[in-house]
Structures are given as C-alpha cells and as structure tokens.
VEXZABA-434839 format. One record per residue: residue number from 1; residue in three letters; x, y, z of N, C-alpha, C in turn. Coordinates in steps of 0.2 Angstrom, whole numbers, padded with zeros to 4 digits. Example, Ala and Ser with C-alpha at 12.3 -4.5 7.8 and 13.67 -1.06 7.14 Angstrom:
% VEXZABA-434839
resi = 1, resn = Ala, n_u = 0066, n_v = -0028, n_w = 0039, ca_u = 0062, ca_v = -0022, ca_w = 0039, c_u = 0066, c_v = -0016, c_w = 0039
resi = 2, resn = Ser, n_u = 0064, n_v = -0011, n_w = 0035, ca_u = 0068, ca_v = -0005, ca_w = 0036, c_u = 0064, c_v = 0000, c_w = 0039
END
This chain:
% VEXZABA-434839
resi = 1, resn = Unk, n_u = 0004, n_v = -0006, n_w = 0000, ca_u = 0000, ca_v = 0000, ca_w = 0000, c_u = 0004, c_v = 0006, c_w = 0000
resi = 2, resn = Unk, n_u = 0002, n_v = 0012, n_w = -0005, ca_u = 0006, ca_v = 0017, ca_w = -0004, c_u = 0003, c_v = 0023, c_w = -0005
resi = 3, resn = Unk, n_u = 0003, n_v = 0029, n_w = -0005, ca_u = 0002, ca_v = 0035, ca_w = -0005, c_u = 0005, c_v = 0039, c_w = -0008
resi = 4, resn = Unk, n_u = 0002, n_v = 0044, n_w = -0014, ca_u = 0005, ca_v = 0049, ca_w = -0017, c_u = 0006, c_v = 0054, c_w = -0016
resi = 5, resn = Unk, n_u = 0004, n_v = 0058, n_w = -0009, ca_u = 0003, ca_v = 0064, ca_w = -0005, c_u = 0009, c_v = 0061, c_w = -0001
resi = 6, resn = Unk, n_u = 0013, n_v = 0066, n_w = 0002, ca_u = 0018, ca_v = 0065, ca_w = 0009, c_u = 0015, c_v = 0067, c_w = 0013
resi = 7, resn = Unk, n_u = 0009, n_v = 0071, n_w = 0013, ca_u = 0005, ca_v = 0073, ca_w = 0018, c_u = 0002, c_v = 0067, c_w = 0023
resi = 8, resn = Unk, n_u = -0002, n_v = 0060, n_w = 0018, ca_u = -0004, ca_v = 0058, ca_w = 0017, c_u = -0001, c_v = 0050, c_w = 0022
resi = 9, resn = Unk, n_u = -0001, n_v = 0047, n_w = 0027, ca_u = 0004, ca_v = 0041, ca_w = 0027, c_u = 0000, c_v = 0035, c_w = 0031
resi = 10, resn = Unk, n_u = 0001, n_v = 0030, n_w = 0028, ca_u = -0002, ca_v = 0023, ca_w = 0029, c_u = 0002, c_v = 0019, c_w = 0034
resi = 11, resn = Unk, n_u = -0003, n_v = 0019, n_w = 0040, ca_u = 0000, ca_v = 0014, ca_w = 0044, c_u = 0003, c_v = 0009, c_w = 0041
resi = 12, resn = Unk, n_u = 0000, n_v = 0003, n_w = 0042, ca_u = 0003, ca_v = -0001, ca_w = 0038, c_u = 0006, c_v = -0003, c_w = 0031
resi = 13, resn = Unk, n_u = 0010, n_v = -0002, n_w = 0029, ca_u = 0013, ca_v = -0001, ca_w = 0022, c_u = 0012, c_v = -0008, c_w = 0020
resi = 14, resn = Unk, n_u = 0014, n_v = -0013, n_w = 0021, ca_u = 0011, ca_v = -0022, ca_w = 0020, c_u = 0006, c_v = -0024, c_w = 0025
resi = 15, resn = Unk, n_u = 0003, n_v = -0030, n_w = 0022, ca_u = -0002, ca_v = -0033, ca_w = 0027, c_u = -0007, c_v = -0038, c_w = 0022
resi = 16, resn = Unk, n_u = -0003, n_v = -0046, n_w = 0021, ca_u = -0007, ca_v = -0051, ca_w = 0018, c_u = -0014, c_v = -0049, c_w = 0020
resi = 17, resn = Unk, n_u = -0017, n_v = -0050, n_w = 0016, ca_u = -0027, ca_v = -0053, ca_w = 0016, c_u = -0028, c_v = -0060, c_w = 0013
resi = 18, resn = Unk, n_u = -0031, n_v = -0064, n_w = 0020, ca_u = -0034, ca_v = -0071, ca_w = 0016, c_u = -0039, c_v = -0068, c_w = 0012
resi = 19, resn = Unk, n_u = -0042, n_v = -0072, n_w = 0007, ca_u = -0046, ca_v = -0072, ca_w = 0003, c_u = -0053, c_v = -0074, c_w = 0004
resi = 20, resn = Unk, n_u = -0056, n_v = -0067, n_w = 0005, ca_u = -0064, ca_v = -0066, ca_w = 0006, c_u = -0062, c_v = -0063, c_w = 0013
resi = 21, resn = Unk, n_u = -0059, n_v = -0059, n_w = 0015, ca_u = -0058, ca_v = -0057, ca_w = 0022, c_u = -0056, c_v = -0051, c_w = 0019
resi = 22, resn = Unk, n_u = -0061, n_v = -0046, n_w = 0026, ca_u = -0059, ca_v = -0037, ca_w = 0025, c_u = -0054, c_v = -0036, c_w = 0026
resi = 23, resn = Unk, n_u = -0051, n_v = -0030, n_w = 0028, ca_u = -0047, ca_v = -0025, ca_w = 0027, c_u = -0048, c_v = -0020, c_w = 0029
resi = 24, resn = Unk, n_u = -0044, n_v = -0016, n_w = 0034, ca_u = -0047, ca_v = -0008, ca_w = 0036, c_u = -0042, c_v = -0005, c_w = 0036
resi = 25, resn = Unk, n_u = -0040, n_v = -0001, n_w = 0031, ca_u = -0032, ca_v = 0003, ca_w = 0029, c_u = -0033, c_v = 0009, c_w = 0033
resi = 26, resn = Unk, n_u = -0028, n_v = 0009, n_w = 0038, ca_u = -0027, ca_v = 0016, ca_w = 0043, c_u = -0024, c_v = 0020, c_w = 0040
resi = 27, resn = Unk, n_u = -0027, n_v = 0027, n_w = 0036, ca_u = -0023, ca_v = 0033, ca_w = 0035, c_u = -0022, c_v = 0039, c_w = 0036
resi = 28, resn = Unk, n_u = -0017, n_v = 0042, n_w = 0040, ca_u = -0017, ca_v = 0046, ca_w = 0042, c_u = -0014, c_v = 0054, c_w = 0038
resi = 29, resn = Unk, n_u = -0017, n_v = 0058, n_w = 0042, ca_u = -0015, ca_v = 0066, ca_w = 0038, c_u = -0011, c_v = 0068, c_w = 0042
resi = 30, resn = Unk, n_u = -0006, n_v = 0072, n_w = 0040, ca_u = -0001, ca_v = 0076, ca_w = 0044, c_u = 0000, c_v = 0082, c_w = 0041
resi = 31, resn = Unk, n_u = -0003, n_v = 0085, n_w = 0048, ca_u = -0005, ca_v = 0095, ca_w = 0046, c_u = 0002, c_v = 0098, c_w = 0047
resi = 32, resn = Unk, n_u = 0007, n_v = 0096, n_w = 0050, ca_u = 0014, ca_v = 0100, ca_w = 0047, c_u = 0016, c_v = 0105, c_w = 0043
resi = 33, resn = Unk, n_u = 0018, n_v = 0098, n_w = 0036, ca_u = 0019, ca_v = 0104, ca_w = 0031, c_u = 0014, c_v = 0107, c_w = 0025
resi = 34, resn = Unk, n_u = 0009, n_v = 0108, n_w = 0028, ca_u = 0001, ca_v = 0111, ca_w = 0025, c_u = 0003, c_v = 0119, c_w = 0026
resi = 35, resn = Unk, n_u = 0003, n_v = 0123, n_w = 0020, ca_u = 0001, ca_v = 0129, ca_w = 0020, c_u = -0006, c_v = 0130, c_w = 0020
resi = 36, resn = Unk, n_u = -0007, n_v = 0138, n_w = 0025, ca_u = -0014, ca_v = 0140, ca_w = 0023, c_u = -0017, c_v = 0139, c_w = 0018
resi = 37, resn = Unk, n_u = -0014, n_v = 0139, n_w = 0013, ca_u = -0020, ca_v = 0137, ca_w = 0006, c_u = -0021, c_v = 0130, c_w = 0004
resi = 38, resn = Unk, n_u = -0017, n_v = 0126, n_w = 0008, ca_u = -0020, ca_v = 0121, ca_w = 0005, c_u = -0022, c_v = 0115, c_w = 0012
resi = 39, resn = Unk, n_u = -0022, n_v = 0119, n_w = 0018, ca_u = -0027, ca_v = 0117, ca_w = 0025, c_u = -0032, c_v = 0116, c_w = 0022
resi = 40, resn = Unk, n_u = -0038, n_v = 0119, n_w = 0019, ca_u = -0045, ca_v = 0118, ca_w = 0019, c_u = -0047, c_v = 0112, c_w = 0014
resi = 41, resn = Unk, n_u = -0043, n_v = 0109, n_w = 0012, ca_u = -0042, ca_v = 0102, ca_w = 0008, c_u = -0036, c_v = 0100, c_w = 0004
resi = 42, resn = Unk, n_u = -0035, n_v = 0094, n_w = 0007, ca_u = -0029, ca_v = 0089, ca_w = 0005, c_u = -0030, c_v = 0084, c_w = 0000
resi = 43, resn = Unk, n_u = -0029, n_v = 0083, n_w = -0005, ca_u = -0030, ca_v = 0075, ca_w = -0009, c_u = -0023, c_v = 0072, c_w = -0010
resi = 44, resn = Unk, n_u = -0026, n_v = 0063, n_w = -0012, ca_u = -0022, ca_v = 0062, ca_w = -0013, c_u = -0025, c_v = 0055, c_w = -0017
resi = 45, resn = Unk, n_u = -0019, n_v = 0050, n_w = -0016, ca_u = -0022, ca_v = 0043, ca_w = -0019, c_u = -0019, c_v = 0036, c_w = -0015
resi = 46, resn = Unk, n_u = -0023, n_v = 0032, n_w = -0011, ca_u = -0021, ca_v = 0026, ca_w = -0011, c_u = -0022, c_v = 0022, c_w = -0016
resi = 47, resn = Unk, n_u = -0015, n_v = 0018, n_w = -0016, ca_u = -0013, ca_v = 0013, ca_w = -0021, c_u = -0011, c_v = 0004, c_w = -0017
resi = 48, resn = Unk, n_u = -0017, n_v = 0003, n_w = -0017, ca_u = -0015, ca_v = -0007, ca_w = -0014, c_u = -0014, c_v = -0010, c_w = -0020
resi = 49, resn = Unk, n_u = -0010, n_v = -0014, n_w = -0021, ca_u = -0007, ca_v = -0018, ca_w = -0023, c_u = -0008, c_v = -0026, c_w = -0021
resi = 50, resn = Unk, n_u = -0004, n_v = -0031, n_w = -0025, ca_u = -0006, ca_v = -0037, ca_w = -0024, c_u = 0001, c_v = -0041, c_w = -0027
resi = 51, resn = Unk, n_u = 0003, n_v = -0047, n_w = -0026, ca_u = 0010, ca_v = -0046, ca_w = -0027, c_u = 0007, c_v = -0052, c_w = -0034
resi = 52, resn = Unk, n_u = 0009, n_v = -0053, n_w = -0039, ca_u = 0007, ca_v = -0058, ca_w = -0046, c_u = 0005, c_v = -0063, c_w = -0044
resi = 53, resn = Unk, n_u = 0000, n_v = -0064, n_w = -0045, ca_u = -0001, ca_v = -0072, ca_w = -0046, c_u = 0000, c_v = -0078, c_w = -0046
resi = 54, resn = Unk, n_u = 0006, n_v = -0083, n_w = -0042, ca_u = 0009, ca_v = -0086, ca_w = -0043, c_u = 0006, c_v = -0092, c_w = -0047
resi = 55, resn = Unk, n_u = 0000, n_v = -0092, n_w = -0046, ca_u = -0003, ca_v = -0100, ca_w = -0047, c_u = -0007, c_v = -0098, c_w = -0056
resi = 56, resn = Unk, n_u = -0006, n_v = -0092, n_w = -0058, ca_u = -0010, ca_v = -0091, ca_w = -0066, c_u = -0002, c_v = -0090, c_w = -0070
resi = 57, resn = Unk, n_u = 0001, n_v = -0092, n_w = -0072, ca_u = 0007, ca_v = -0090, ca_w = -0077, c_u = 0006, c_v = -0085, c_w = -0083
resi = 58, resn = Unk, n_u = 0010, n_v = -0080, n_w = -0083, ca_u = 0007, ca_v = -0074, ca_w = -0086, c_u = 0001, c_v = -0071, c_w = -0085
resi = 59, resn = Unk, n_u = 0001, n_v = -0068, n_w = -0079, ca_u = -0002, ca_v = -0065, ca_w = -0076, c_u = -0002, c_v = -0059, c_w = -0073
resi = 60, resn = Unk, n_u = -0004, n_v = -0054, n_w = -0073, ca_u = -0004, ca_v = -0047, ca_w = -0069, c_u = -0006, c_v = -0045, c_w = -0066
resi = 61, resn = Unk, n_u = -0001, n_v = -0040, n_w = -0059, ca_u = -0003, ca_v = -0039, ca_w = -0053, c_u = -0008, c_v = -0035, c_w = -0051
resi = 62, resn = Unk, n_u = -0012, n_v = -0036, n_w = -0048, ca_u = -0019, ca_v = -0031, ca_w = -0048, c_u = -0017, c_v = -0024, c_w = -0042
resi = 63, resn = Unk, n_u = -0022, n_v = -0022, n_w = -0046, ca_u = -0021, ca_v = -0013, ca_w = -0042, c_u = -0027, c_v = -0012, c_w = -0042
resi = 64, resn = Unk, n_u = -0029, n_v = -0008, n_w = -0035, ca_u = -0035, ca_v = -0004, ca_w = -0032, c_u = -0034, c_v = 0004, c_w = -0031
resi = 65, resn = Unk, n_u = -0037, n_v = 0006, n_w = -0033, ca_u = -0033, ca_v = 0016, ca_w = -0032, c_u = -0041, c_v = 0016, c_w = -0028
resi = 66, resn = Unk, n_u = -0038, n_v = 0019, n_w = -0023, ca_u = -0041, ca_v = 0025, ca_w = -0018, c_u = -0042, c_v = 0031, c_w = -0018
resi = 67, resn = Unk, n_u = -0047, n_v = 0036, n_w = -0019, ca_u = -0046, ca_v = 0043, ca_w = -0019, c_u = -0045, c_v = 0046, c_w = -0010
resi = 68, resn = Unk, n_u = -0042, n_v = 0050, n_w = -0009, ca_u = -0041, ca_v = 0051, ca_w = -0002, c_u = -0041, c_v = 0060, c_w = -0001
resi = 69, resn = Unk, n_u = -0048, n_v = 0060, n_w = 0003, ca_u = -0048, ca_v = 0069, ca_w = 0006, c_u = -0047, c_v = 0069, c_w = 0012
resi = 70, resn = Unk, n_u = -0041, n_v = 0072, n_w = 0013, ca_u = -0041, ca_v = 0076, ca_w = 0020, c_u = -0044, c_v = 0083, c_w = 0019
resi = 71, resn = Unk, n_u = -0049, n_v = 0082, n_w = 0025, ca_u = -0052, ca_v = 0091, ca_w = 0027, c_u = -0047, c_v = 0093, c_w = 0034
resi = 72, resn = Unk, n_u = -0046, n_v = 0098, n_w = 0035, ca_u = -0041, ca_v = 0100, ca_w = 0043, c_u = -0047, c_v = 0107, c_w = 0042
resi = 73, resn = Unk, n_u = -0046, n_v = 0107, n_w = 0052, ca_u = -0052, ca_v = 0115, ca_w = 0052, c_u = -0048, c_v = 0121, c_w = 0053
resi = 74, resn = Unk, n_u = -0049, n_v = 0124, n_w = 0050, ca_u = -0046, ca_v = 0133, ca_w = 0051, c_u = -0044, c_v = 0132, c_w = 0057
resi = 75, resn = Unk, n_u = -0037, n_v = 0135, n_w = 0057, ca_u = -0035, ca_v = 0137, ca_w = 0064, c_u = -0037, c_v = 0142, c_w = 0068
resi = 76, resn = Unk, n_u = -0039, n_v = 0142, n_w = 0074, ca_u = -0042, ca_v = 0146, ca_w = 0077, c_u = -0037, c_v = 0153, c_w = 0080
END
C-alpha cells in the first residue's frame, strides 16, 4: 500500500489478506507541512497492490486506487 501525498501516510505499508476477508487501511493526515492554502483540503491517492499471481502463469498484478480527502479545520 502506498500514498501519493507526503501529507498523506499509511499505517501499515504491507499486510497479507486471506481471501474473502476485510481489510481496514489506517490513513493518516499530517498538518505539518500544509500551508494555509492548502489546509481547507488535501487530496491524494491510495494505491493497494497485490503481489502476481503465482498460481496463473502470465499474469498481472492487480491494483485498487483509492481517492483520499483530508479536510483540517481553520486554525483558530
């Protein structure tokens, strides 16, 4: 799993899934390097990945894209 944003960062970067079993990807936002203009929203994209296939011979490894908004509230 990975992140296009630096704002942007995924707890767990690996983490097998049995087959038919959920998943709940932790992502977090970091208000640090956000300037005022871009505090009132943040995008980005996760990308989960799967590693090829071992058992199909020529095969291609699947990819899921996630859109990712961070909102952060005005600072007071």
């Amino acid at each position: 799993m990975s992140v296009d944003n630096s704002a942007f960062h995924v707890v767990k970067a690996e983490e097998q899934v049995r087959a038919r079993k959920e998943l709940r990807v932790t992502v977090t936002l970091d208000q640090a390097p956000l300037t005022a203009a871009r505090r009132a929203q943040v995008t980005g994209k996760l990308v989960v990945s799967c590693a090829k296939p071992y058992t199909v011979p020529n095969a291609a490894a699947y990819h899921w894209l996630y859109y990712l908004r961070g909102v952060l509230p005005e600072p007071k």
